[in-house]
C-alpha positions as a Markdown table, in Angstrom:
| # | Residue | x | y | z |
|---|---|---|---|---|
| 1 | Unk | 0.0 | 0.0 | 0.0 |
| 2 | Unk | 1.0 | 3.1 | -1.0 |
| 3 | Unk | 0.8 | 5.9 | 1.6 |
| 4 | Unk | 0.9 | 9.7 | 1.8 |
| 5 | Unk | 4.9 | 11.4 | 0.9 |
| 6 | Unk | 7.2 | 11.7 | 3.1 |
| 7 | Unk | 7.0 | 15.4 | 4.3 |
| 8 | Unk | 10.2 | 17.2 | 3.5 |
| 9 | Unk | 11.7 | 20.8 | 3.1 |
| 10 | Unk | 12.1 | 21.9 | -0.2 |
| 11 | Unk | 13.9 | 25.5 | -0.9 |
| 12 | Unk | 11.9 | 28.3 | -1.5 |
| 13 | Unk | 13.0 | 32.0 | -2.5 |
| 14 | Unk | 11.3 | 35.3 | -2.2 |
| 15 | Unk | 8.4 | 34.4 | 0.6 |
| 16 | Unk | 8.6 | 37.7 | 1.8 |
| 17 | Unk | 6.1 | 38.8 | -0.7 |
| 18 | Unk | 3.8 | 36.4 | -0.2 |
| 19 | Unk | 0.7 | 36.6 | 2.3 |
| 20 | Unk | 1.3 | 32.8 | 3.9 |
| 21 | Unk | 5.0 | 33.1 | 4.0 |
| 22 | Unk | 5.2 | 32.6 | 7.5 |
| 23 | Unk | 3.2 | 29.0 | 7.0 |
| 24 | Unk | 5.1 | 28.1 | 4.3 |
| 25 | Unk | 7.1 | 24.6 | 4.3 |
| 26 | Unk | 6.0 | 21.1 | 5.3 |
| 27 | Unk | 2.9 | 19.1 | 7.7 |
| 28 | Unk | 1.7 | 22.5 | 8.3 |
| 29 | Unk | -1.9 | 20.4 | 8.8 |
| 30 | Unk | -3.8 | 23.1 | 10.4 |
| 31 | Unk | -4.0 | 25.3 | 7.0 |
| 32 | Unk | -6.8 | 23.1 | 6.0 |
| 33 | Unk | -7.9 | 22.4 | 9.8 |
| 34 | Unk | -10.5 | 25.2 | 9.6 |
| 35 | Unk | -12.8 | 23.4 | 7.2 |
| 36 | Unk | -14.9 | 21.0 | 8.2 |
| 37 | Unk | -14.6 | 18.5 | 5.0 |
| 38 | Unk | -10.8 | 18.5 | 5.2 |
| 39 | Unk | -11.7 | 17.4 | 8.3 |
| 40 | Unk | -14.1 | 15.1 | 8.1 |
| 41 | Unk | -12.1 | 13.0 | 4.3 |
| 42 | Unk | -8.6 | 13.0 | 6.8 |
| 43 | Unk | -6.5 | 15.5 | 4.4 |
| 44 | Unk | -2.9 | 16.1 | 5.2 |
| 45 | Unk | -0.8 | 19.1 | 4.1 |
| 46 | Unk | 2.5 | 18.0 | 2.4 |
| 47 | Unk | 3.7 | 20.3 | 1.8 |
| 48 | Unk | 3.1 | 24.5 | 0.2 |
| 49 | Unk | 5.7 | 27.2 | -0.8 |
| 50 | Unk | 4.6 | 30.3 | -3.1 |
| 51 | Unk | 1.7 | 29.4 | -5.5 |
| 52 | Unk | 2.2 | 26.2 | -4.6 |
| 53 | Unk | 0.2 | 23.3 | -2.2 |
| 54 | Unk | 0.7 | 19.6 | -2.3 |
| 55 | Unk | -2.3 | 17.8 | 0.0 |
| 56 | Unk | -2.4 | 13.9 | 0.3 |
| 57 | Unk | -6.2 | 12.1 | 1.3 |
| 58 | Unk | -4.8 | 8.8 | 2.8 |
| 59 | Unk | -7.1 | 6.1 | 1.8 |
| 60 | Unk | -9.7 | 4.2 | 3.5 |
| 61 | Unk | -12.7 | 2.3 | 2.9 |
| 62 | Unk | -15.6 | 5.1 | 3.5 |
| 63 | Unk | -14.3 | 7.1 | 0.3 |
| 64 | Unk | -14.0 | 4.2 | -1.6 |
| 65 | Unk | -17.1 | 4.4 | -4.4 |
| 66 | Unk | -16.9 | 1.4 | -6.1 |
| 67 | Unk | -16.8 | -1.5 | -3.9 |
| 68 | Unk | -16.5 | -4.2 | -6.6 |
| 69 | Unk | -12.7 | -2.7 | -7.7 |
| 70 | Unk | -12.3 | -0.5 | -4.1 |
| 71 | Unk | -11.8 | 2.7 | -6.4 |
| 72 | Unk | -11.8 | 5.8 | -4.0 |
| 73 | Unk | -15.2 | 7.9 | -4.8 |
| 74 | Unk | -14.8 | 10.2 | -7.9 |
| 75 | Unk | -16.1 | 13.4 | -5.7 |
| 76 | Unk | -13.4 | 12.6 | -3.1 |
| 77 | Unk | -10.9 | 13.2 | -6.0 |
| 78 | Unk | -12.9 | 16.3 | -7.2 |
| 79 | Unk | -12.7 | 17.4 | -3.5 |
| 80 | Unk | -9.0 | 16.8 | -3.0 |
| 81 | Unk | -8.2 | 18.7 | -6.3 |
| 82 | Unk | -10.1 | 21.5 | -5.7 |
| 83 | Unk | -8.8 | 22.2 | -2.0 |
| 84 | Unk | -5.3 | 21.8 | -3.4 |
| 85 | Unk | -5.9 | 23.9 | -5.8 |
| 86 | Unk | -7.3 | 26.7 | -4.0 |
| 87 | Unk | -4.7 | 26.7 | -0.7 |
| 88 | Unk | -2.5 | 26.9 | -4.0 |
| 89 | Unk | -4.4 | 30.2 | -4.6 |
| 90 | Unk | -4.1 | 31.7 | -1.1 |
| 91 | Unk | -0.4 | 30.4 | -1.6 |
| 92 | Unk | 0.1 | 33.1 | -4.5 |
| 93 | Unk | -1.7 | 36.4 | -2.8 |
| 94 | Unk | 0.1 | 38.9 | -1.4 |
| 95 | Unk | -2.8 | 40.3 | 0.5 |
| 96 | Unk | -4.7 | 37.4 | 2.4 |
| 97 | Unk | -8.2 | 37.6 | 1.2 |
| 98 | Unk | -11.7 | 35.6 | 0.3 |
| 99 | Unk | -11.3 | 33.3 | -2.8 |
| 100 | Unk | -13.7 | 30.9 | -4.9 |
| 101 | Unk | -13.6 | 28.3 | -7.4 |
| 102 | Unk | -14.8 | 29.7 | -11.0 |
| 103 | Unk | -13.9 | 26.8 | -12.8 |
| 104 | Unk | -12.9 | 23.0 | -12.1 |
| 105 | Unk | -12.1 | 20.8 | -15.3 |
| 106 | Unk | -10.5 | 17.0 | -14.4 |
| 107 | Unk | -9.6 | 14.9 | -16.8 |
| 108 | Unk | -9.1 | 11.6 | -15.7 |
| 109 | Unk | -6.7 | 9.6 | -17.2 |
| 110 | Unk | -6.9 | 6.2 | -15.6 |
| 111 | Unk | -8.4 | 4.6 | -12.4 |
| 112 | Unk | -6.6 | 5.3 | -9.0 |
| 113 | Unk | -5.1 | 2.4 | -7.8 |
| 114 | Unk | -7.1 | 1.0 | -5.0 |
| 115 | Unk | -5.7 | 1.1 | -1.2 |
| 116 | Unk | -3.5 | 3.4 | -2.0 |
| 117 | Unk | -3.0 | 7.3 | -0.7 |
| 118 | Unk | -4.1 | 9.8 | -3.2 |
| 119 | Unk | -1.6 | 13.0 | -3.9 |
| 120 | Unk | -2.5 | 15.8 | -5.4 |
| 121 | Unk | -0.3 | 18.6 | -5.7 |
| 122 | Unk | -1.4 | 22.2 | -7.8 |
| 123 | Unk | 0.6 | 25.5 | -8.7 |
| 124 | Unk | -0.3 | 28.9 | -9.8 |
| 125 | Unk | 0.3 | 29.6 | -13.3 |
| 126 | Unk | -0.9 | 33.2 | -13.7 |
| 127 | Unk | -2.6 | 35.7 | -11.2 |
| 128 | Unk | -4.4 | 38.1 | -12.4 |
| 129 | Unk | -6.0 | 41.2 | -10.5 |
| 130 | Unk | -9.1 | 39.3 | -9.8 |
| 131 | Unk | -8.4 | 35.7 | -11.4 |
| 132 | Unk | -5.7 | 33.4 | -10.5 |
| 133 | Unk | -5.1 | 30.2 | -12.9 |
| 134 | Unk | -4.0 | 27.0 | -11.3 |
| 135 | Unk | -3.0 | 23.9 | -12.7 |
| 136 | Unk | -3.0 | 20.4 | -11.0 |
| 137 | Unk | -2.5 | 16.7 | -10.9 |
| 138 | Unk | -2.8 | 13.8 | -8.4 |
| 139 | Unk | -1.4 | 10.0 | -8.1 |
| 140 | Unk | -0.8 | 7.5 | -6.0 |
| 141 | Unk | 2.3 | 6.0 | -7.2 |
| 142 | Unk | 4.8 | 9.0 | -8.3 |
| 143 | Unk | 4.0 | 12.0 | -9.8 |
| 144 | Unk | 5.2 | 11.7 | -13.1 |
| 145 | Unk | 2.2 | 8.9 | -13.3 |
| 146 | Unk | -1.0 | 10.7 | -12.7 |
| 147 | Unk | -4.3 | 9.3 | -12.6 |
| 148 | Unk | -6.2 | 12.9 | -13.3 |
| 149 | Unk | -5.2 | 16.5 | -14.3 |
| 150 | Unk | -6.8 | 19.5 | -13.7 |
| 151 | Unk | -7.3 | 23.2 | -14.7 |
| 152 | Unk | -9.0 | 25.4 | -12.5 |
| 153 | Unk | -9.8 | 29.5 | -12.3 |
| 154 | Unk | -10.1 | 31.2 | -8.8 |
| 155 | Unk | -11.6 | 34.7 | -8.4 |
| 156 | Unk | -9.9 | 36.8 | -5.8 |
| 157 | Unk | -11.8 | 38.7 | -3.1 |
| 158 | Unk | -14.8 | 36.9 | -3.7 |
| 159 | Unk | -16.7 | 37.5 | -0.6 |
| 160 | Unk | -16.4 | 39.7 | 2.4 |
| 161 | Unk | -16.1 | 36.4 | 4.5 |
| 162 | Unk | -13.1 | 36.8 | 7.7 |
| 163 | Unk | -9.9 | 34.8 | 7.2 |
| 164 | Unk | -8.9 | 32.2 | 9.6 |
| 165 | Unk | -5.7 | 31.5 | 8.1 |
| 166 | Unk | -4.8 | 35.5 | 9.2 |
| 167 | Unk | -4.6 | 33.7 | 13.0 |
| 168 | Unk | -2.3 | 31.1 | 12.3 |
| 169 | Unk | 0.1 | 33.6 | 10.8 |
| 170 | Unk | -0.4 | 35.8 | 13.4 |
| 171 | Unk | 1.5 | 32.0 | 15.5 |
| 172 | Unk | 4.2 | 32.1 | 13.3 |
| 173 | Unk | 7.4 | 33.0 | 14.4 |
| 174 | Unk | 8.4 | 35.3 | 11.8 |
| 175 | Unk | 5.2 | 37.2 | 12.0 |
| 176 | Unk | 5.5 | 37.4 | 15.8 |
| 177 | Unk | 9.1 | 38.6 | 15.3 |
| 178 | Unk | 7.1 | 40.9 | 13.2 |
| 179 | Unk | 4.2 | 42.5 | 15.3 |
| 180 | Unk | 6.0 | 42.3 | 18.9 |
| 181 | Unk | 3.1 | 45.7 | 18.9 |
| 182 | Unk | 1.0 | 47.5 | 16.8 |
| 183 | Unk | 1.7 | 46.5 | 13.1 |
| 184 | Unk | 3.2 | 49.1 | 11.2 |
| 185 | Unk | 1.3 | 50.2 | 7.8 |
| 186 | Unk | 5.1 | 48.6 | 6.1 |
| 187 | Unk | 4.2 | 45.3 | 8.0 |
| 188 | Unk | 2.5 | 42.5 | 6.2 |
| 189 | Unk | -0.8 | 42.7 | 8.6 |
| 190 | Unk | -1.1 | 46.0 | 6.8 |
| 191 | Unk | -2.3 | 43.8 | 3.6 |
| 192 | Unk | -5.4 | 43.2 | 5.7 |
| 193 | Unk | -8.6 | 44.7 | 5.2 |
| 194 | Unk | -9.6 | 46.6 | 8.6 |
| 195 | Unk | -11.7 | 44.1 | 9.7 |
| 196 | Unk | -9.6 | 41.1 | 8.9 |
| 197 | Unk | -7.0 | 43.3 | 10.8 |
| 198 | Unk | -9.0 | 42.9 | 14.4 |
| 199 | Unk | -9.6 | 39.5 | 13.1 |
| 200 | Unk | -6.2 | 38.8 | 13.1 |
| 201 | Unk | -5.6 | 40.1 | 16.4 |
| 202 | Unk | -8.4 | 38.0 | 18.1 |
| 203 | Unk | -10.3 | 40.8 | 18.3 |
| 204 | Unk | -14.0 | 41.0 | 19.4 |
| 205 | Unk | -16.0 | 43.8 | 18.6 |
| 206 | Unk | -18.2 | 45.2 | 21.5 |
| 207 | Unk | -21.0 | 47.7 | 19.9 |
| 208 | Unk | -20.6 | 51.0 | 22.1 |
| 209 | Unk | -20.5 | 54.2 | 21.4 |
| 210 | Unk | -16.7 | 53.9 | 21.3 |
| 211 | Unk | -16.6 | 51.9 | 18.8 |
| 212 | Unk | -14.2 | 49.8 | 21.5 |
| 213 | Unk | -12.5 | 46.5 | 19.8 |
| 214 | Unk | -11.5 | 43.9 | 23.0 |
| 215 | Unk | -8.3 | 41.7 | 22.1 |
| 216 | Unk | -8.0 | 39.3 | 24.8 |
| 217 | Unk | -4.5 | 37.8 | 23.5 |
| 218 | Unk | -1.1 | 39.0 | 24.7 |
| 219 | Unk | -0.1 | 41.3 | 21.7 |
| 220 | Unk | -1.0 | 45.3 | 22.2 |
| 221 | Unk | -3.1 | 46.3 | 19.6 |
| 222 | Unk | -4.0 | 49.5 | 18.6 |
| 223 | Unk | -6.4 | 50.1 | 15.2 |
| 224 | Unk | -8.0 | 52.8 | 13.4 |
| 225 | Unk | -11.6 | 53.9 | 14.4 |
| 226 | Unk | -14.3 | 51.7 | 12.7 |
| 227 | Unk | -18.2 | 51.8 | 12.5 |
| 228 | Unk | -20.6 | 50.8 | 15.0 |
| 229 | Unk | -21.2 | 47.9 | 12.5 |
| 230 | Unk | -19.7 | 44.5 | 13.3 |
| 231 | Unk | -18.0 | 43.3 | 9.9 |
| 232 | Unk | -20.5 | 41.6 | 7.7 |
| 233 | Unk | -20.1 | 37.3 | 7.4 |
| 234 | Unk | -19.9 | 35.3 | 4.3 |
């Protein structure tokens, strides 16, 4: 049985200008932790770097969809693809914001191998101002074997939706080296939208006159003046 990659460090260059920097490298699982079906299929980050994501969905025998053959379900696949494809997408920003799937075209070119881990791995082959274009593939084997390709489009800022990924870089040591206080507007939390801003800082908004924003965590804080409004939800 073949099972998800080894998870090692590859070289990257130039993270600086990218949003996730400070999660880039390898196992760093809880980039997908946040949503519920990563949680629910098992997926695994192997690995992401800029524009890049590689995510592996180990095998087992509630995805499989034919049980004659023990084929893994064709919408697990679909599934695994399109998450790669768009933490590939958050993996080429430079400002952390909403995204979502325009188009998803597979091609499959054989059946995956039964009882065997499924990679997939995606990477950003031109951004636009509001459309990025990904490419992808998955296998089970090696990756010069794929058992499906993919194109896919991703529009950028597609909703006013909060980012939970702007919390775990706020964990990371180089963006803790980086906001010991109040970000400065040359900072990378200066990419963020106001409200993503006291998002990031575990903010809570209290509606007073005041406009007072509460952040319980250990880092001082100290943000523009905002409405009365809480931020709107996706």
């Amino acid at each position: 049985m073949t099972s998800c990659p080894e998870r090692t460090t590859t070289s990257r260059e130039n993270t600086q200008s990218y949003a996730l920097a400070p999660l880039f490298g390898v196992g760093r699982d809880e980039m997908i932790a946040h949503i519920p079906h990563c949680l629910a299929l098992g997926m695994r980050v192997v690995r992401t770097g800029p524009g890049m994501a590689e995510l592996c969905l180990p095998y087992r025998e509630s995805l499989v969809g034919d049980p004659e053959r023990g084929v893994v379900f064709g919408g697990a696949i679909t599934t695994l693809l399109d998450q790669t494809g768009g933490l590939a997408t958050s993996c080429s920003l430079e400002t952390l914001t909403s995204i979502a799937t325009l188009d998803l075209r597979i091609d499959y070119l054989r059946a995956a191998a039964p009882g065997h881990d499924l990679v997939a791995r995606a990477e950003c082959t031109k951004r636009t101002t509001n459309v990025v274009f990904i490419r992808g593939s998955a296998w089970e084997h090696t990756p010069d074997d794929p058992f499906a390709t993919c194109v896919m489009t991703f529009m950028i800022a597609a909703n006013p939706s909060e980012q939970p990924l702007a919390r775990l870089i706020e964990d990371a040591p180089s963006a803790r080296r980086e906001s010991s206080t109040s970000p400065t507007r040359d900072s990378w939390a200066w990419r963020l939208s106001p409200a993503r801003r006291r998002s990031f800082a575990g903010c809570r908004f209290i509606p007073d006159s005041s406009g007072t924003t509460v952040c319980p965590r250990s880092m001082a804080v100290s943000w523009e003046p905002f409405s009365n409004s809480p931020p709107r939800s996706g």
